[in-house]
KEVO-483093 format. One line per 2 residues: number of its first residue (from 1); their letters; for each residue x, y, z of C-alpha. Coordinates in Angstrom, 1 decimal. Layout:
NUM = a = X/Y/Z ~ ... .
This chain:
1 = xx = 19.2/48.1/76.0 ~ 21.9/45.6/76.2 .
3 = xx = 19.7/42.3/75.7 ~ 16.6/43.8/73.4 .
5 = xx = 17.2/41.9/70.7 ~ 16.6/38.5/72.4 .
7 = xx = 12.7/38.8/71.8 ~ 11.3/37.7/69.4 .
9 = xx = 7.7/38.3/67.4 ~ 4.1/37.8/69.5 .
11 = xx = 0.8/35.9/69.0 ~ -1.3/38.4/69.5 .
13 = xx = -5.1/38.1/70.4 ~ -8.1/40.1/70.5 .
15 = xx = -8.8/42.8/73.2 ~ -12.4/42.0/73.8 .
17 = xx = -15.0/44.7/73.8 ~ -12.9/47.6/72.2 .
19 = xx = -14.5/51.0/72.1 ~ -13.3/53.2/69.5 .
21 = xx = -13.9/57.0/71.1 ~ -12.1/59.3/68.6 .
23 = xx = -14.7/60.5/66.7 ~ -17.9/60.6/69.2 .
25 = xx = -19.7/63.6/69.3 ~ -21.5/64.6/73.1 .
27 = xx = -20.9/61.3/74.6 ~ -23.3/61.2/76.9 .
29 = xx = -21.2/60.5/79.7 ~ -18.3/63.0/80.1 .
31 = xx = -16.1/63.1/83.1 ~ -14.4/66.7/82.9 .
33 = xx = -10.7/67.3/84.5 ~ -12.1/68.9/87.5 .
35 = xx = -14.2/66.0/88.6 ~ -12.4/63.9/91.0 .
37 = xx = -14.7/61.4/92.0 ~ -18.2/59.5/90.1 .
39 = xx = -20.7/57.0/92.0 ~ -22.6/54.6/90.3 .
41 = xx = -25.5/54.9/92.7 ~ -25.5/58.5/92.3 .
43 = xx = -27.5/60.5/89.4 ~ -26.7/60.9/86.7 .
45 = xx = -24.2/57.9/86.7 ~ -27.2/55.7/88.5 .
47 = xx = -28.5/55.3/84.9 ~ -25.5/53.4/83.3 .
49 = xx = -25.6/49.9/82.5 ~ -24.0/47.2/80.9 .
51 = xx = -22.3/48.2/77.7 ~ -22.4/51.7/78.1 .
53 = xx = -19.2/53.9/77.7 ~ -18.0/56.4/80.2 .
55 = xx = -15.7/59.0/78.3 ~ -13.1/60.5/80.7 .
57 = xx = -11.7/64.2/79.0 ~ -8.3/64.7/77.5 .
59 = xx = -6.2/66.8/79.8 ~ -4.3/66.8/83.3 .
61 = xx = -5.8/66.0/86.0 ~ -5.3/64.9/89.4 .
63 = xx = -7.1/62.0/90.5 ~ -10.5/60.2/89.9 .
65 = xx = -12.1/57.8/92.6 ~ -14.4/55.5/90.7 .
67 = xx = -17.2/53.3/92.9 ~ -20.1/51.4/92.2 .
69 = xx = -19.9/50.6/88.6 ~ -21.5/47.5/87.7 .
71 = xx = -22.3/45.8/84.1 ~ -22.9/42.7/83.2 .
73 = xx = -20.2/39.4/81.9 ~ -20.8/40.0/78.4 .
75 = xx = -21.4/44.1/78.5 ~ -18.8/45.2/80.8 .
77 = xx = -19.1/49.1/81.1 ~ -16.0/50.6/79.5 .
79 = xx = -13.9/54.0/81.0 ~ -12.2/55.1/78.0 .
81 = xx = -10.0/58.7/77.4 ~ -11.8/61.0/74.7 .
83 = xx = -10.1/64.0/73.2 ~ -6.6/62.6/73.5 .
85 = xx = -4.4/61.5/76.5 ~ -5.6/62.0/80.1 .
87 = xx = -2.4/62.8/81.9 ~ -2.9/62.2/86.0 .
89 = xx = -0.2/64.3/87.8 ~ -1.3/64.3/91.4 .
91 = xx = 0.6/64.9/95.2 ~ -1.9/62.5/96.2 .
93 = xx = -2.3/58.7/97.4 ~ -3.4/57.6/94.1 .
95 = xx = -4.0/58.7/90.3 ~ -7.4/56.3/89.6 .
97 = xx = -9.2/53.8/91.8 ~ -11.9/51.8/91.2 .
99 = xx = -13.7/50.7/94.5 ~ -16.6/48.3/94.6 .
101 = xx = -17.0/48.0/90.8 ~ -17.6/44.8/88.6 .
103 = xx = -17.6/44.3/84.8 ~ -15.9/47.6/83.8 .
105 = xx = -12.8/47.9/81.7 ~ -10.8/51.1/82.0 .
107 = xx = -8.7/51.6/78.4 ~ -6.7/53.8/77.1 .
109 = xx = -7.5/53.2/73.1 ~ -9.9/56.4/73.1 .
111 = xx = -7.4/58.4/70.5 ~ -5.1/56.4/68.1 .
113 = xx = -2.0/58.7/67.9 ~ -1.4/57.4/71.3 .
115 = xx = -1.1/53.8/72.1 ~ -1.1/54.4/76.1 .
117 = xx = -4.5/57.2/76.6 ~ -4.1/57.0/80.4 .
119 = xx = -0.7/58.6/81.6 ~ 0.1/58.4/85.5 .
121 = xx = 2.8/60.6/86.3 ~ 3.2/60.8/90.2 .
123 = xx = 5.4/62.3/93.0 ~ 3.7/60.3/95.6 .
125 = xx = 1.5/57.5/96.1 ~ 0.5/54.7/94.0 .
127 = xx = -0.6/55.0/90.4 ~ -3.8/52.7/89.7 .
129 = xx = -5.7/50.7/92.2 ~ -8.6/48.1/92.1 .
131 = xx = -9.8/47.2/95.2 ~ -12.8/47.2/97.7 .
133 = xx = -13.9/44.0/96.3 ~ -14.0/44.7/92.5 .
135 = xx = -14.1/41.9/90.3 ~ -14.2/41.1/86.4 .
137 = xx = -11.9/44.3/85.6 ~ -9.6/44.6/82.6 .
139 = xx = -7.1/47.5/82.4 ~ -5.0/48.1/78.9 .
141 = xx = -3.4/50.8/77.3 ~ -2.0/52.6/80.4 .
143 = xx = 1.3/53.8/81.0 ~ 2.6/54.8/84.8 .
145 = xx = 5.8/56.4/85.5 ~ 7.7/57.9/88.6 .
147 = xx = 4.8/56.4/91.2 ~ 7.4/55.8/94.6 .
149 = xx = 4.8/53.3/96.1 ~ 3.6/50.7/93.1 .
151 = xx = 2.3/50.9/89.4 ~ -0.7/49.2/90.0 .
153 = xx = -2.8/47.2/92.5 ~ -5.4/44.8/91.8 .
155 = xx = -6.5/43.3/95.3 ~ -9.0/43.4/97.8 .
157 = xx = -7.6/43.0/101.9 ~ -9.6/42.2/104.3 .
159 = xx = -10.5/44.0/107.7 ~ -12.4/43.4/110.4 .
161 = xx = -15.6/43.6/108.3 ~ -15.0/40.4/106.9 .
163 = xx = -16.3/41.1/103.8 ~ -13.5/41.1/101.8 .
165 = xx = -12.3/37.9/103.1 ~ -12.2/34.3/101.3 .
167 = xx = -15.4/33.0/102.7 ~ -17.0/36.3/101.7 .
169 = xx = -15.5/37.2/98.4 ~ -13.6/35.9/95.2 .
171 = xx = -12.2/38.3/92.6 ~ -12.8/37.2/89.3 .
173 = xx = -11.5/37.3/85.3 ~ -8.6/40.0/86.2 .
175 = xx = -7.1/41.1/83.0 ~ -4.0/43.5/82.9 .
177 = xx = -2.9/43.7/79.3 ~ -0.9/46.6/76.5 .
179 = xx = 0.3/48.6/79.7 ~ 4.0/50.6/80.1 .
181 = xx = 5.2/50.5/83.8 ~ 8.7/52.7/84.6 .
183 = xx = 10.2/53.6/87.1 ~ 8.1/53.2/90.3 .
185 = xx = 9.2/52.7/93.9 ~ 8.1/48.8/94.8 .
187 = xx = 6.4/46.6/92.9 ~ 5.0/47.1/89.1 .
189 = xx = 2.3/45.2/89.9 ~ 0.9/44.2/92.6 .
191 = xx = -2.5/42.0/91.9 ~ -4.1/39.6/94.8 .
193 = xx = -2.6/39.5/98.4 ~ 1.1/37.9/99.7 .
195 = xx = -0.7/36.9/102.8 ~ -2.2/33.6/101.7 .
197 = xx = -1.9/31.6/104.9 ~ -3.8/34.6/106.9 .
199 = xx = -2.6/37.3/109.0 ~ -3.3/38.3/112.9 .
201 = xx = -5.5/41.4/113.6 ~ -7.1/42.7/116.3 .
203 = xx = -10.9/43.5/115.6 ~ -12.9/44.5/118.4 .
205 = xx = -10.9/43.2/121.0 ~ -10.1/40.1/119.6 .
207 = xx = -6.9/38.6/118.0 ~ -8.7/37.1/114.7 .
209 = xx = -7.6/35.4/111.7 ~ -8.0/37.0/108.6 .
211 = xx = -7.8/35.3/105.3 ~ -7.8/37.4/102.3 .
213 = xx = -9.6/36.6/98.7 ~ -8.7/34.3/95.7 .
215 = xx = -8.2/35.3/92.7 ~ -9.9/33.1/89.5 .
217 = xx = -9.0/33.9/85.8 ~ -6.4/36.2/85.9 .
219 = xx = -4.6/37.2/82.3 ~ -1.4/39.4/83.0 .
221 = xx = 0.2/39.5/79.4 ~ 2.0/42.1/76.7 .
223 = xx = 3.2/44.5/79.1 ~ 6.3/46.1/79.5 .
225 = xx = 7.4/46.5/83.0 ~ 10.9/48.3/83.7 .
227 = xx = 12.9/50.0/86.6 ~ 11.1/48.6/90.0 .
229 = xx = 12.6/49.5/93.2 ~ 10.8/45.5/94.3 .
231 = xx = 9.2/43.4/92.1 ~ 8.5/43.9/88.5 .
233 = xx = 4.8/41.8/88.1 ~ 3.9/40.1/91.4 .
235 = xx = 0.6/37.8/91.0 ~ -0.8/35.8/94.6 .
237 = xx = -3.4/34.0/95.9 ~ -4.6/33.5/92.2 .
239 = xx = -5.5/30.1/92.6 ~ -6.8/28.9/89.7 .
241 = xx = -6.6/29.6/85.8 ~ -3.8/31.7/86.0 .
243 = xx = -1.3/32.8/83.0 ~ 1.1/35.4/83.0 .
245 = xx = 2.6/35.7/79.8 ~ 4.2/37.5/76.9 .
247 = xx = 5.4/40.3/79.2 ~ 8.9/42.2/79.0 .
249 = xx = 10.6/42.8/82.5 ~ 13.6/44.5/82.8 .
251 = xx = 16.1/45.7/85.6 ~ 13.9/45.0/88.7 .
253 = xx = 14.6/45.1/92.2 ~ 16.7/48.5/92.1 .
255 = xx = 16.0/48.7/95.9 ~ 17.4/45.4/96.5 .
257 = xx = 14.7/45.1/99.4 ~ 15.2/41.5/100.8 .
259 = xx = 11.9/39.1/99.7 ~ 11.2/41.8/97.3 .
261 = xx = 13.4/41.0/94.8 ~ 12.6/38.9/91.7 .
263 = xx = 11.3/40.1/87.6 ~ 8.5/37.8/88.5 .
265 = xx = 6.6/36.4/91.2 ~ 4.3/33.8/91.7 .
267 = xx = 3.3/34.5/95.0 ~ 1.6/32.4/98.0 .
269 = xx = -1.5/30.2/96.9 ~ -1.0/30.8/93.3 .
271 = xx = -0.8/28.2/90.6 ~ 0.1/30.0/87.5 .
273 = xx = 1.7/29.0/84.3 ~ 4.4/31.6/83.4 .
275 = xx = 5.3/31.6/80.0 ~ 7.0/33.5/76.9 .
277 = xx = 7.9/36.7/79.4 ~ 11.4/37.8/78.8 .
279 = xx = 13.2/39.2/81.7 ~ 16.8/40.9/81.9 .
281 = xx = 19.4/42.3/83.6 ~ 17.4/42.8/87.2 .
283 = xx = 19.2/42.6/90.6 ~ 16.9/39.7/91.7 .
285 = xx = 16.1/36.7/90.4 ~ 14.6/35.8/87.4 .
287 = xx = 11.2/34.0/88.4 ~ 10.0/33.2/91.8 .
289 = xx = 7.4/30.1/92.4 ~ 5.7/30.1/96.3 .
291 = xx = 2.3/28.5/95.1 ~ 0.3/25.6/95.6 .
293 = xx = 2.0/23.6/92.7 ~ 0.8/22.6/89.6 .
295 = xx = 2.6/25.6/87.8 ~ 4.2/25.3/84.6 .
297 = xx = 7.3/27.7/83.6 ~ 7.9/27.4/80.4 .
299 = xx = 9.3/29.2/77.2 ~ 10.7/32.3/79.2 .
301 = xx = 14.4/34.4/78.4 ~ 15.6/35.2/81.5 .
303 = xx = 19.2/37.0/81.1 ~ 21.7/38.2/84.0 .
305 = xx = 19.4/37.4/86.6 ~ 21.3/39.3/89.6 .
307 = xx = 24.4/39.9/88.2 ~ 24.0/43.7/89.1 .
309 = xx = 23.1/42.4/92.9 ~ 26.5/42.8/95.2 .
311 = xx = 28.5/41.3/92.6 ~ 31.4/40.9/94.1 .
313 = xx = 29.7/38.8/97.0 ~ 28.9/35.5/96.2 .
315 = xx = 26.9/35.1/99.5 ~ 24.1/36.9/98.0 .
317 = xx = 22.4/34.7/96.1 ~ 20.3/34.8/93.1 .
319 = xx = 18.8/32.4/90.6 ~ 17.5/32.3/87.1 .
321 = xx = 14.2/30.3/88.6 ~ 13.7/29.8/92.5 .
323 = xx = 10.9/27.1/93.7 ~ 9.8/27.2/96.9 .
325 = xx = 7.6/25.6/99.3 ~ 6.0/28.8/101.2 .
327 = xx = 2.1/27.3/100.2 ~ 3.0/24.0/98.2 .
329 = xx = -0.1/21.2/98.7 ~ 1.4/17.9/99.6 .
331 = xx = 2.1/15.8/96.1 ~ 1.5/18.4/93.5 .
333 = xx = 4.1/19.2/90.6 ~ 6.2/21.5/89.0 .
335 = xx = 7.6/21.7/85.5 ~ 9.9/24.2/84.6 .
337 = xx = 10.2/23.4/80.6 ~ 12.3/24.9/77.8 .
339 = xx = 13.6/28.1/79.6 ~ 16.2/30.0/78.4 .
341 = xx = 18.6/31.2/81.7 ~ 21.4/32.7/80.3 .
343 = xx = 24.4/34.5/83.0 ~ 22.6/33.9/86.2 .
345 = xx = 24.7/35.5/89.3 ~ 24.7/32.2/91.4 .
347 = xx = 23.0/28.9/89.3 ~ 20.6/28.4/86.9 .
349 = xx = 17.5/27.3/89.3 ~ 17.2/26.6/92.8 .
351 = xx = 14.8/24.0/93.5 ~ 13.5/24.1/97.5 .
353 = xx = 10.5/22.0/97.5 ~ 9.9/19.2/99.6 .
355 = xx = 6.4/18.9/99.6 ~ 6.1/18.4/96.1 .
357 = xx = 6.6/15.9/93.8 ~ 7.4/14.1/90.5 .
359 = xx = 7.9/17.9/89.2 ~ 10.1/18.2/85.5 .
361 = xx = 13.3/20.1/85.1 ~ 13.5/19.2/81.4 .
363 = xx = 14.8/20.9/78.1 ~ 16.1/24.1/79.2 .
365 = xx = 19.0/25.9/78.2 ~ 21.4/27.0/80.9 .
367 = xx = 24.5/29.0/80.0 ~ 27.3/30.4/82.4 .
369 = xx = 25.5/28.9/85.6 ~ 27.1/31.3/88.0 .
371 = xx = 29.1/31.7/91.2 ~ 27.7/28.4/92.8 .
373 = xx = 29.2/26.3/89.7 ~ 25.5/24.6/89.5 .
375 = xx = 23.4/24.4/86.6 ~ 20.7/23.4/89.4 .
377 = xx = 20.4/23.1/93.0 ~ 18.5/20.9/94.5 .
379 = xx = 18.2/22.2/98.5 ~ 17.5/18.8/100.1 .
381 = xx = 18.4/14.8/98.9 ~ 14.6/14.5/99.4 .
383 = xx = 13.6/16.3/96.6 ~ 11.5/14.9/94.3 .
385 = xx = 12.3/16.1/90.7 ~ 13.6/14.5/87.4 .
387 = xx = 15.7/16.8/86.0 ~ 16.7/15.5/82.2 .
389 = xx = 17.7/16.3/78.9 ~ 18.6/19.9/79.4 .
391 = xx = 21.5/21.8/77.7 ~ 24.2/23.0/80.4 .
393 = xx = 27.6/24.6/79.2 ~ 29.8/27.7/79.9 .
395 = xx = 29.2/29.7/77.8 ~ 26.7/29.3/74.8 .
397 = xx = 29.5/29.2/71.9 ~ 27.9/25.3/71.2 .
399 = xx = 24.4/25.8/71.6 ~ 23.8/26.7/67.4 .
401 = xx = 21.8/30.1/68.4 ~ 21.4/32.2/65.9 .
403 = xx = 23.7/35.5/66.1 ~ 22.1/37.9/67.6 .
405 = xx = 19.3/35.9/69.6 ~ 18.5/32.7/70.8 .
407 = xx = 16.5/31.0/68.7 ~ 18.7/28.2/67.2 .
409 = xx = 19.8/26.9/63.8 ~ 18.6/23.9/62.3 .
411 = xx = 21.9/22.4/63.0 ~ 21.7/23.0/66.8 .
413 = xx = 22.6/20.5/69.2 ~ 19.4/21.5/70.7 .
415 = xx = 17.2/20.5/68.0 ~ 15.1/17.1/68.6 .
417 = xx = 17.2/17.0/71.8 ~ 14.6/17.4/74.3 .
419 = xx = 12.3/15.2/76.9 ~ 9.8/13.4/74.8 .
421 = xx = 7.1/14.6/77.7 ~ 6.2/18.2/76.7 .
423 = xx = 3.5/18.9/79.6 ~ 1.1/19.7/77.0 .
425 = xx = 3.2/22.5/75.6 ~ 2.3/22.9/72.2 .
427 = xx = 4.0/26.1/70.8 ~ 7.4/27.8/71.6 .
429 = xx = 8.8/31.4/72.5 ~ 7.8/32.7/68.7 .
431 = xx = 4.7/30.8/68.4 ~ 5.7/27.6/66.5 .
433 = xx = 4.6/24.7/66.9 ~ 6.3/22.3/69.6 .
435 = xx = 7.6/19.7/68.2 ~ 8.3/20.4/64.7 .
437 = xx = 10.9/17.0/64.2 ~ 11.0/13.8/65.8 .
439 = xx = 10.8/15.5/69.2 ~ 10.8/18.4/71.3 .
441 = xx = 13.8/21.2/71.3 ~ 15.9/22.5/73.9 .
443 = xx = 15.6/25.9/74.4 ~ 12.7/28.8/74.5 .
445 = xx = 12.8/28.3/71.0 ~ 11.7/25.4/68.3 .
447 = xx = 14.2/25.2/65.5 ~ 11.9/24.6/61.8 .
449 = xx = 9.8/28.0/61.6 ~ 6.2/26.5/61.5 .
451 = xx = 4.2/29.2/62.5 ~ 0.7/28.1/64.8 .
453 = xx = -1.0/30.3/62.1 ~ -3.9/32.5/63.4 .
455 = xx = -6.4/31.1/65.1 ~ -10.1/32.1/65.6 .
457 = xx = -9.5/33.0/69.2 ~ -11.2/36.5/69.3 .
459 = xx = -15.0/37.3/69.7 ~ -14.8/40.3/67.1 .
461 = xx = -13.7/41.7/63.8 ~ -10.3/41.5/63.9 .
463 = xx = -9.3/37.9/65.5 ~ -5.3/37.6/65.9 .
465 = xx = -2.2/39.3/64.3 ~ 1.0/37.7/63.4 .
467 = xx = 4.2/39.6/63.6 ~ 6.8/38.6/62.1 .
469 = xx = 10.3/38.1/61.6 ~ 10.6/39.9/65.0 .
471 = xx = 13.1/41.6/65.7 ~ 13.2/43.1/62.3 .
473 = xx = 15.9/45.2/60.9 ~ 14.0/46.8/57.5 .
475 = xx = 10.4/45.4/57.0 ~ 7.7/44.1/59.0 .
477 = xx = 5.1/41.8/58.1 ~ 1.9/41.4/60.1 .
479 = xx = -0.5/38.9/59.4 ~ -4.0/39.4/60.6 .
481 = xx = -7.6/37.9/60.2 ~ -11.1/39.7/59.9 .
483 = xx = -14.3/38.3/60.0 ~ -15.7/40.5/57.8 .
485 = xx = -14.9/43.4/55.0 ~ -14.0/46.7/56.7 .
487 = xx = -11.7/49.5/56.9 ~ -8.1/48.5/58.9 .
489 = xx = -5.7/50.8/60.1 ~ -2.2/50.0/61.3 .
491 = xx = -0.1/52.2/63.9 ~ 3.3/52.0/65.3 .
493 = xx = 4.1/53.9/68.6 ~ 7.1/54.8/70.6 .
495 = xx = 7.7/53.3/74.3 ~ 6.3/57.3/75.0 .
497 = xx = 3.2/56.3/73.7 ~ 3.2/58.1/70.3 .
499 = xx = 2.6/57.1/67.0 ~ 5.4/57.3/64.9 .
501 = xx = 4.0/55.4/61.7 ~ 0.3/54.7/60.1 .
503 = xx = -0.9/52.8/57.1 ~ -4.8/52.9/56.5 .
505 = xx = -6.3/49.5/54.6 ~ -9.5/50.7/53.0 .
507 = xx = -12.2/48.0/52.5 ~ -10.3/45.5/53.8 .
509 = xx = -11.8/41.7/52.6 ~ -12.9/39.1/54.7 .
511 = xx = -10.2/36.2/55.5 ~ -6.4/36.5/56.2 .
513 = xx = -4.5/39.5/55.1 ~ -0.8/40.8/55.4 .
515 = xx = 0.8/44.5/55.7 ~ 4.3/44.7/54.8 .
517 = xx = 5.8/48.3/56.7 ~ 9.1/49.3/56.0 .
519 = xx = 10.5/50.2/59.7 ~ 14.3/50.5/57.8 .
521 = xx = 14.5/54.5/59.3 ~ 13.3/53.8/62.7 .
523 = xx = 15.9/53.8/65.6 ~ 16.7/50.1/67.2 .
525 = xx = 14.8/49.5/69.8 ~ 11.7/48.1/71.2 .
527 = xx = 8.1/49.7/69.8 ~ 4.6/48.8/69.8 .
529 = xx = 1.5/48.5/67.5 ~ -2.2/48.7/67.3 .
531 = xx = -4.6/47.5/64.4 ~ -7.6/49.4/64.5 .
533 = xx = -10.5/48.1/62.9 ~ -14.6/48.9/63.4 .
535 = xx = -14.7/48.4/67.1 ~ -11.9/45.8/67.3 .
537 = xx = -8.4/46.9/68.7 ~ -5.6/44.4/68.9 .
539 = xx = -2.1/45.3/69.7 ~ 1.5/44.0/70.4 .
541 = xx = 5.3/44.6/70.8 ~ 8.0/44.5/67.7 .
543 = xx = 12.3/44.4/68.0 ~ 13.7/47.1/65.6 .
545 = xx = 17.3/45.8/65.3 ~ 20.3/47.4/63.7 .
């Protein structure tokens, strides 16, 4: 992978509510392979409740509906593999959907030789949905591959029952987390609906209106999202506390389907921050902002952003960051902060909103702006946007990154270079604190090395990890925190999903520990971890770098 060793290492937190399966005897709930649908109204699933764990059996299968589930905000009822991977291979629609569920989580940490336990492998259809008004769902551990519709859909749309309409329903505390998405036919992911403003159907006789749900609290973060005919992680309508974050998105828009063409997306009526995501070498552009305003877009990689796309025609046009003003509320801001946008096809960001105002382009890094010869564009002379104190230049030979990366020297023009207003941002692309001198950095990254530290953040044993340095060449420290003595066991896994490497920690003390594994014998590339500990699972990407 041309780029890989651009990302650096990952604040990890807690996975709440972890179930570990391996070692259950007769669960009580088993779903066998050649069960393709459960009801939670319907015996003997009408007796689960909050808290409880549904075990779904090892194996190939082809589909599972899912309806009815409900548990409660602080026991959520968890669908977990048990007796190793389930592998989904279906000619139909879908692999799993979850239909008028709330509270549930559906992971795949049921058997720790394999970081993803839920494997989607399709020749039709769609790979995971939730939908028909589900609410409070998490999804981790999954991997989907070869779906020609999407990855995965998390949205309810409305019809001419109107209950799945704004008035009628809000979906709630989506969290989409530790998945693996390759290879599928539009969009990676697909979560809340594009058609903010309504849409025009005919129910009953009548042309009528339809507006579909918001989305609150929605936590798209540490996935790894790759080969998309359209989108690689779309989020709309998510109109309030929204992050999307820590993800890794790479050659998206394969299609090159017009309006479906960007790493990331935040759609119609959104207002997201976006932050700490690297995204390379797709044919659109790097990030896309249609919201409401108020977003922040900050500490993101972007790299070749639609240099693949007709490159010998300047006419097609694509951007590192593109802001537009589909949904924008008259007078709200954005701030695009401390992006790295390195080879964009045309410029570095295209700014098209009117309606907004006193936004930020500050402290970003733009290299080789592109076709257009403009570091950014500014679509009208009534824009309203300071754009100040970033670094522009050719080609990045006097930025002072470090080889190899982008994180800079202490000797970097970049350093202490910045806009003195950070936005609130307090920690860069590796986690330091921001700012470390007399004021902010340039750049995705903040020169000095001061780490955030680990913060009590979790709910369980096991509260954060630290990874680091990251990307690593021979060994690999990972600092972690538990609340109280216990057994901790450390596993690295392949991008297939299996575990390569495992170091046990018997009786593990209370308070901040450290695991030093030598990863000198592993291939370069991109790999992920889990540490294991009681019911606690918390998990993460690391760089192995020649």
């Amino acid at each position: 992978m041309k780029h890989a060793n651009i990302i650096i290492y990952l604040l990890i937190t807690i996975s709440l509510g972890s179930i570990k399966a391996y070692g259950q005897d007769n669960p009580q709930y088993l779903v066998e392979n050649a069960i393709k649908m459960i009801d939670g109204n319907v015996s003997p699933y009408n007796q689960v409740g909050g808290g409880d764990t549904i075990y779904i059996q090892g194996g190939v299968r082809e589909q599972l509906l899912i309806r009815n589930f409900n548990g409660t905000p602080s026991r959520p009822i968890v669908f977990i593999n048990y007796g190793g991977p389930v592998i989904i291979s279906t000619q139909n629609s879908y692999g799993f959907v979850f239909r008028g569920c709330r509270y549930i989580r559906f992971t795949g940490t049921g058997d720790p030789d394999h970081f993803y336990g839920f494997n989607f492998r399709h020749a039709s259809g769609a790979g995971l949905s939730l939908d028909d008004m589900s609410s409070d769902c998490e999804v981790d551990h999954i991997s989907i591959e070869g779906s020609p519709i999407a990855g995965l859909y998390a949205k309810t749309d409305p019809d001419c029952s109107f209950a799945g309409t704004r008035d009628h329903f809000t979906q709630y505390n989506t969290l989409i987390h530790d998945n693996y998405i390759d290879s599928v036919g539009n969009e990676g992911m697909y979560i809340g609906s594009t058609k903010y403003s309504g849409y025009q159907v005919n129910c009953n006789g009548h042309d009528t209106v339809l507006y579909p749900s918001l989305l609150e609290g929605v936590r798209v973060y540490n996935n790894i999202v790759k080969y998309t005919g359209w989108d690689g992680i779309q989020v709309s309508s998510a109109a309030s506390d929204c992050q999307v974050y820590n993800n890794i998105v790479l050659y998206d828009s394969q299609e090159e389907s017009n309006y479906q063409m960007s790493g990331i997306i935040l759609g119609g009526g959104s207002r997201c921050d976006c932050f700490n995501n690297m995204i390379s070498e797709g044919k659109g552009d790097g990030i896309e902002v249609h919201g409401l305003g108020g977003s922040r877009v900050f500490n993101n990689i972007i790299v070749d952003p639609g240099l693949s796309y007709f490159p010998d025609d300047p006419s097609m046009k694509k951007y590192g960051i593109f802001v537009s003003d589909v949904t924008v509320q008259n007078d709200s801001s954005f701030f695009i902060l401390f992006n790295d946008i390195i080879n964009p096809k045309t410029a570095g960001i295209q700014f098209s909103s009117e309606n907004s105002s006193n936004s930020v382009i500050a402290s970003n890094v733009i290299i080789n702006p592109g076709v257009a010869g403009a570091y950014v564009v500014e679509s009208s002379p009534d824009i309203d946007v300071n754009i100040t104190n970033n670094y522009f230049a050719l080609d990045s030979a006097g930025a002072g990154f470090v080889p190899g990366g982008w994180d800079i020297k202490p000797t970097s023009l970049l350093v202490d270079a910045g806009y003195t207003d950070g936005h609130d941002i307090q920690s860069d692309f590796a986690g330091n604190y921001r700012p470390q001198g007399v004021t902010y950095d340039i750049g995705a990254y903040e020169s000095g090395g001061s780490s955030m530290g680990i913060g009590n953040w979790g709910s369980y044993r096991i509260l954060t990890a630290l990874v680091y340095p990251n990307p690593a060449s021979e060994v690999l420290t990972i600092k972690y925190e538990v609340a109280s003595s216990g057994d901790v066991e450390l596993s690295l896994y392949n991008l297939a999903g299996q575990r390569i490497l495992e170091s046990d920690q018997p009786s593990v003390p209370t308070g901040t520990q450290t695991i030093a594994l030598n990863i000198s014998n592993l291939p370069a590339g991109v790999y992920v971890y889990t540490l294991r500990e009681g019911r606690g699972v918390v998990s993460g990407r690391i760089i192995k770098k020649n």
